[in-house]
VOBA-1610 file (N, C-alpha, C; in pm, whole numbers, padded with zeros to 5 digits, always signed):
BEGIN
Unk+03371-09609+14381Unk+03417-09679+14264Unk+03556-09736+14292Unk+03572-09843+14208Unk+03692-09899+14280Unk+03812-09877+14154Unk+03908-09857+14208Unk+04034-09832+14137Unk+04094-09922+14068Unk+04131-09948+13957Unk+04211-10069+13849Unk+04293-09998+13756Unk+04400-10129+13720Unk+04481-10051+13593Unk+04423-10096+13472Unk+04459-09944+13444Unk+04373-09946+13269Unk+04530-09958+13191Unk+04545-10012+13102Unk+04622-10048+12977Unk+04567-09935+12831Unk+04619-09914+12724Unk+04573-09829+12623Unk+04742-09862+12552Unk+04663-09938+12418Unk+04782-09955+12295Unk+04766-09872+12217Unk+04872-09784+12168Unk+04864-09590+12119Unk+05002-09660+12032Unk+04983-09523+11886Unk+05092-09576+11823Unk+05192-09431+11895Unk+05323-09417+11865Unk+05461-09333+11931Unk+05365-09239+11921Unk+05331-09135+11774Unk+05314-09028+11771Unk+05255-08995+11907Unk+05064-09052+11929Unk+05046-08998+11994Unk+05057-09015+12160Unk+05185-09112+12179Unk+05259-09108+12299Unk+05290-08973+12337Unk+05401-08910+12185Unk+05462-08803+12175Unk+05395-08671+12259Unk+05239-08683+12189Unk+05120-08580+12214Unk+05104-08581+12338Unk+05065-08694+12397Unk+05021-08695+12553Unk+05103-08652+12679Unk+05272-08660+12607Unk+05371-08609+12658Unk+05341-08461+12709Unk+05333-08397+12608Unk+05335-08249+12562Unk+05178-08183+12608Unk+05087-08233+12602Unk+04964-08229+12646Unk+04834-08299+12734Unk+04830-08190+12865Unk+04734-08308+12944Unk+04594-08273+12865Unk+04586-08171+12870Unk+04457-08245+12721Unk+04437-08369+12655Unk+04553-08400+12600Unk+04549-08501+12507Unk+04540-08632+12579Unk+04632-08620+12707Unk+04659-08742+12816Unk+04486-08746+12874Unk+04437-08676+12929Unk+04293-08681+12929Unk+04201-08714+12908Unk+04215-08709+12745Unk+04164-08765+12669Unk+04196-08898+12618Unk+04244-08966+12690Unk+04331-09108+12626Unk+04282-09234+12769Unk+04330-09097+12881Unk+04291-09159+12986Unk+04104-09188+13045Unk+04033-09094+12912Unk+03903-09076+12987Unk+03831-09195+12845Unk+03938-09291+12817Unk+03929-09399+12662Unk+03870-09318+12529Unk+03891-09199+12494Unk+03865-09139+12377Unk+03935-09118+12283Unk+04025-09163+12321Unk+04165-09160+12200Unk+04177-09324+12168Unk+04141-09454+12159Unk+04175-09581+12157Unk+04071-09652+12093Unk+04040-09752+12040Unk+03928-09813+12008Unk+03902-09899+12111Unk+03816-09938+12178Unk+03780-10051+12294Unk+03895-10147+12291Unk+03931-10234+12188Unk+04022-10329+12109Unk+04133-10302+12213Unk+04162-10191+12204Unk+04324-10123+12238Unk+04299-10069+12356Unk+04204-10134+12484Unk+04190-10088+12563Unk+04189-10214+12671Unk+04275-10247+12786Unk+04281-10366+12858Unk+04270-10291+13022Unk+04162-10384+13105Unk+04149-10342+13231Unk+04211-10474+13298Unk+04330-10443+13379Unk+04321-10581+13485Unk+04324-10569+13577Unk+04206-10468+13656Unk+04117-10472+13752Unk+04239-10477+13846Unk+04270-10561+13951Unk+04281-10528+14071Unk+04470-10669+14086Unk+04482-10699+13949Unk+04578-10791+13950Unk+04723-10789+13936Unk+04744-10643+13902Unk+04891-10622+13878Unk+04979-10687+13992Unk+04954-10636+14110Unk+05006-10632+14244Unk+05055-10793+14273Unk+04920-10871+14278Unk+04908-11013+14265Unk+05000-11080+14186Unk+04976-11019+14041Unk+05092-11088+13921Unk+05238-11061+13983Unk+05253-10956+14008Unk+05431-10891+14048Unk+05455-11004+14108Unk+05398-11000+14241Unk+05392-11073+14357Unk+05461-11267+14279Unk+05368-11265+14249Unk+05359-11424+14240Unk+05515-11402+14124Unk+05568-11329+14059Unk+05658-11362+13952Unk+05764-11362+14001Unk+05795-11269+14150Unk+05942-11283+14234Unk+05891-11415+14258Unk+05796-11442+14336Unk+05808-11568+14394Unk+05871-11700+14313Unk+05818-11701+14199Unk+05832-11825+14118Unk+05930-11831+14030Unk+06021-11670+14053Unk+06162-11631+13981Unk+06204-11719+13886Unk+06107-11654+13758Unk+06156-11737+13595Unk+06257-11635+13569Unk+06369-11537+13667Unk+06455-11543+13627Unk+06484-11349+13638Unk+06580-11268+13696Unk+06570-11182+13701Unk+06544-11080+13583Unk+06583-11129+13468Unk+06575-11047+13357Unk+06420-11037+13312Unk+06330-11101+13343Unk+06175-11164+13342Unk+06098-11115+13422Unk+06153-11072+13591Unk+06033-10976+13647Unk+06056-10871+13622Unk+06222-10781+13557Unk+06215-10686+13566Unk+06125-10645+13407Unk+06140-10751+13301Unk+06035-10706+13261Unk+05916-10680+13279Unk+05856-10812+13352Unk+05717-10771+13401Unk+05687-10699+13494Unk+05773-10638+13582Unk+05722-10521+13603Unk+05709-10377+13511Unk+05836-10394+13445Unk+05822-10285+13335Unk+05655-10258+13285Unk+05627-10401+13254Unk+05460-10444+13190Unk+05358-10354+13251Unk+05374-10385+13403Unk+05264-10307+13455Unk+05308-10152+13530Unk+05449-10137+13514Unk+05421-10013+13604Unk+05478-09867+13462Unk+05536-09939+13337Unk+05581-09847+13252Unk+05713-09817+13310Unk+05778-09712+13211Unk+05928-09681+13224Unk+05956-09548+13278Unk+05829-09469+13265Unk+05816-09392+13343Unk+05712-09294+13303Unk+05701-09152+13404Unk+05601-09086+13412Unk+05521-09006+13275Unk+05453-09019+13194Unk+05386-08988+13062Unk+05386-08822+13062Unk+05332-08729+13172Unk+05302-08605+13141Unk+05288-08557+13313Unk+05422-08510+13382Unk+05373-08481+13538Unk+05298-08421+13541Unk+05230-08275+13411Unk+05141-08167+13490Unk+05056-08267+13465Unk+05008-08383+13446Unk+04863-08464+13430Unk+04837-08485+13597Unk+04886-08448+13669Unk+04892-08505+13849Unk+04828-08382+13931Unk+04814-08267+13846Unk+04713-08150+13911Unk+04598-08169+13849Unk+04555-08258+13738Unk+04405-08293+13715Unk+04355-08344+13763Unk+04172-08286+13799Unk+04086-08339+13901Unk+04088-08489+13870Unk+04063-08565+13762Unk+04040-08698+13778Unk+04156-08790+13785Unk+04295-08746+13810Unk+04359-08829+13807Unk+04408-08895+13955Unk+04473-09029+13943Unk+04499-09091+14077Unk+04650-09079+14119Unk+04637-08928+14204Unk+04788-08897+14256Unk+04878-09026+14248Unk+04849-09126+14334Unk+04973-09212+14405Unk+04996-09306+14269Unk+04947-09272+14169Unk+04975-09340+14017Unk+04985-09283+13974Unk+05096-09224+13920Unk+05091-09137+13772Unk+05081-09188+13684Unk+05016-09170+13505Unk+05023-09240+13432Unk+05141-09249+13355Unk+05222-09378+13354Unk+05354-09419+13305Unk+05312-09479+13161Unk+05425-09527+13078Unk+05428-09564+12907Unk+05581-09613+12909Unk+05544-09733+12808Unk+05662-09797+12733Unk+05666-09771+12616Unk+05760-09695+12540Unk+05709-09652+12420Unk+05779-09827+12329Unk+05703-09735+12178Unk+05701-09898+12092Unk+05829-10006+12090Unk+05958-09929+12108Unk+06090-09984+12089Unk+06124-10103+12251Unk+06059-10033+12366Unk+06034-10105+12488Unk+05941-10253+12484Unk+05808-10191+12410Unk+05739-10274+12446Unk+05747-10401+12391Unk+05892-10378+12253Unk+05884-10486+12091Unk+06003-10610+12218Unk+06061-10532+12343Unk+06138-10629+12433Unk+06105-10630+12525Unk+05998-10634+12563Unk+05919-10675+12710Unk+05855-10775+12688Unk+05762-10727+12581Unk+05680-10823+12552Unk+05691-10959+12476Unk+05772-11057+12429Unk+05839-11189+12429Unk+05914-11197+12568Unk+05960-11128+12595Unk+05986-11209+12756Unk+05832-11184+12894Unk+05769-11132+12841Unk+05617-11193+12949Unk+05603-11306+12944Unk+05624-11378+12768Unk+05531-11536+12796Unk+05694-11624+12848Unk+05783-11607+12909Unk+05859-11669+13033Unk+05794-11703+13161Unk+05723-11569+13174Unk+05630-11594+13282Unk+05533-11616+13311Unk+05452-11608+13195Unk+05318-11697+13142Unk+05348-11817+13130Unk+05444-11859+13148Unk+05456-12050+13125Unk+05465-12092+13286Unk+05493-12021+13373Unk+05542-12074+13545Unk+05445-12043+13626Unk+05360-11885+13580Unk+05293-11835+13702Unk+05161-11978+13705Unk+05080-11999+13586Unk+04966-12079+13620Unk+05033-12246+13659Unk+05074-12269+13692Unk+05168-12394+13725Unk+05186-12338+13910Unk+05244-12225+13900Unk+05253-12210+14041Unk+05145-12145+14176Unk+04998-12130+14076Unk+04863-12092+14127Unk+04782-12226+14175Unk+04839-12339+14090Unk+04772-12473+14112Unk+04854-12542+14177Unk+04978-12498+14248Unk+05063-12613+14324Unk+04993-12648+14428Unk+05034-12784+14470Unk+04881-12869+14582Unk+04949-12797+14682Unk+05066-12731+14751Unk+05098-12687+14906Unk+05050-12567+14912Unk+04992-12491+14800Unk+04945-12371+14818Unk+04981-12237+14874Unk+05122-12264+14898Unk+05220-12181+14975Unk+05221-12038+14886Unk+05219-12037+14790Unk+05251-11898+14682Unk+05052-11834+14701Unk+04965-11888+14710Unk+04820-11815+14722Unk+04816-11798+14901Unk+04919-11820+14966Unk+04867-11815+15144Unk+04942-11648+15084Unk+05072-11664+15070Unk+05135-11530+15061Unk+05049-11422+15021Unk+04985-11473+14922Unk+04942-11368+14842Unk+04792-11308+14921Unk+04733-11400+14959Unk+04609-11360+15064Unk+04657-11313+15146Unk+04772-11307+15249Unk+04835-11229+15381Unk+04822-11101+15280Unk+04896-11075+15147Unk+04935-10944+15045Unk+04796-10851+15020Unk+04728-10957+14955Unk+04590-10894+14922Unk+04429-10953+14932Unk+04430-10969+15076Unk+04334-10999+15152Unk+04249-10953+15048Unk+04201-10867+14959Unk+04032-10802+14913Unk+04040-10871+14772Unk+04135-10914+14705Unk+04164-10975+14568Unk+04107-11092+14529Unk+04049-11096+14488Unk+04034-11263+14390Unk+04158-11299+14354Unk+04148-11412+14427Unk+04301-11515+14398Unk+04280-11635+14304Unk+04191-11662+14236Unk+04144-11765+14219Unk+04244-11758+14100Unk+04304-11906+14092Unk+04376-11961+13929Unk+04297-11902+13850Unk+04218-11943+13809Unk+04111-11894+13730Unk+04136-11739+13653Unk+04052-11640+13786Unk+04083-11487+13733Unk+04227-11452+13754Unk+04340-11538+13781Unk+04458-11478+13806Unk+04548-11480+13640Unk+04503-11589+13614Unk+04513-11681+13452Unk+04492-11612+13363Unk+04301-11540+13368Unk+04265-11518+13273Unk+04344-11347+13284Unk+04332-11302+13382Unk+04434-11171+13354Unk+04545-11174+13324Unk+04648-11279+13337Unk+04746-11282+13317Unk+04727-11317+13128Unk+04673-11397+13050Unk+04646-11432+12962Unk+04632-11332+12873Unk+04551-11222+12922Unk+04506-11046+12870Unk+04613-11000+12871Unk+04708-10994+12970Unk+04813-10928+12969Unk+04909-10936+12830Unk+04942-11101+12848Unk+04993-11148+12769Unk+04972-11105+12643Unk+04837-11145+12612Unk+04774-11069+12425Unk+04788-10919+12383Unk+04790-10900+12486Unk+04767-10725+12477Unk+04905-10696+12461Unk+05023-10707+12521Unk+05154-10683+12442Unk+05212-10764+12349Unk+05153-10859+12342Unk+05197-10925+12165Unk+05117-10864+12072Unk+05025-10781+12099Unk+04927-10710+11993Unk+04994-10564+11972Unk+05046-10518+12085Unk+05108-10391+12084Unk+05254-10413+12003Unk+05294-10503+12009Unk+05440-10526+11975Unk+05423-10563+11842Unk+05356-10627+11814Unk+05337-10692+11640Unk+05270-10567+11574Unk+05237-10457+11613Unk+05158-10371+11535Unk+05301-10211+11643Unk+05389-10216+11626Unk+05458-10128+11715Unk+05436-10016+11771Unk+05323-10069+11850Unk+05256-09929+11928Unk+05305-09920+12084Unk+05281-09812+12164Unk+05342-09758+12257Unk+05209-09831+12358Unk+05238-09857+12488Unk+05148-09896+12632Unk+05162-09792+12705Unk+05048-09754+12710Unk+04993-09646+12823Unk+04926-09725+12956Unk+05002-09683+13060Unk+04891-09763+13166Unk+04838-09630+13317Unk+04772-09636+13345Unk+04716-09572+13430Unk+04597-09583+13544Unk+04561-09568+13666Unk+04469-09652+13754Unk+04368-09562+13756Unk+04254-09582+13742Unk+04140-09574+13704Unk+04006-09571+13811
//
């Protein structure tokens, strides 16, 4: 099975919970705590997105958000890293709601440059990224439409002030 980051929009409290309990983290991580709605996979693109946002540098204050986006602020629950299903070299990280209400208006900075710089005719930013991640779909296309998910999914978290859970799967 192949590995992706899973996303999960949670309101603070039960950030709070998952903190305090790998039970609860478990259960959040195994999608039983979320409604589908509040649940975003972008498969194999984080890496790709990072990638392409130094490159096209809309500006240092802008990747360090977007990385914030995909990697969280930090670790959710360490004893969750002695459970059988979890993916050691990822721990699952969280932005809680007050993070995510300023991350998320500065993503679409970089939602305005990255698909502009997937379609440039010298193609120089997709050679990089194929040397990076030879096994990835590079295509504008699925790079867009994940980036696009991304995008909705923290203006949905932020307008409703819920906490981002992310974790690889």
């Amino acid at each position: 099975m192949a590995v992706t980051q899973q996303m999960a929009r949670i309101p603070g409290q039960l950030l709070d919970s998952c903190r305090t309990s790998v039970d609860e983290l478990d259960r959040l991580c195994s999608f039983e705590m979320a409604p589908p709605e509040d649940h975003l996979d972008l498969d194999w693109t984080p890496g790709p997105l990072l990638r392409i946002g130094e490159l096209v540098c809309a500006g240092p204050g802008v990747v360090a958000a977007f990385r914030r986006a995909l990697a969280g602020d930090g670790e959710v629950n360490p004893a969750y890293r002695n459970h059988p299903q979890t993916v050691w070299e990822h721990p699952v990280a969280a932005l809680d709601p007050d993070a995510v209400a300023v991350v998320a208006p500065l993503l679409h900075r970089m939602g305005s440059v990255m698909p502009a710089a997937l379609a440039s005719s010298d193609g120089e930013i997709t050679a990089v990224l194929r040397e990076l991640f030879p096994d990835v779909d590079l295509s504008r296309e699925y790079m867009v439409r994940h980036l696009t998910a991304l995008l909705g999914f923290y203006d949905g978290a932020a307008e409703r002030g819920l906490a981002v859970v992310l974790w690889w799967d």
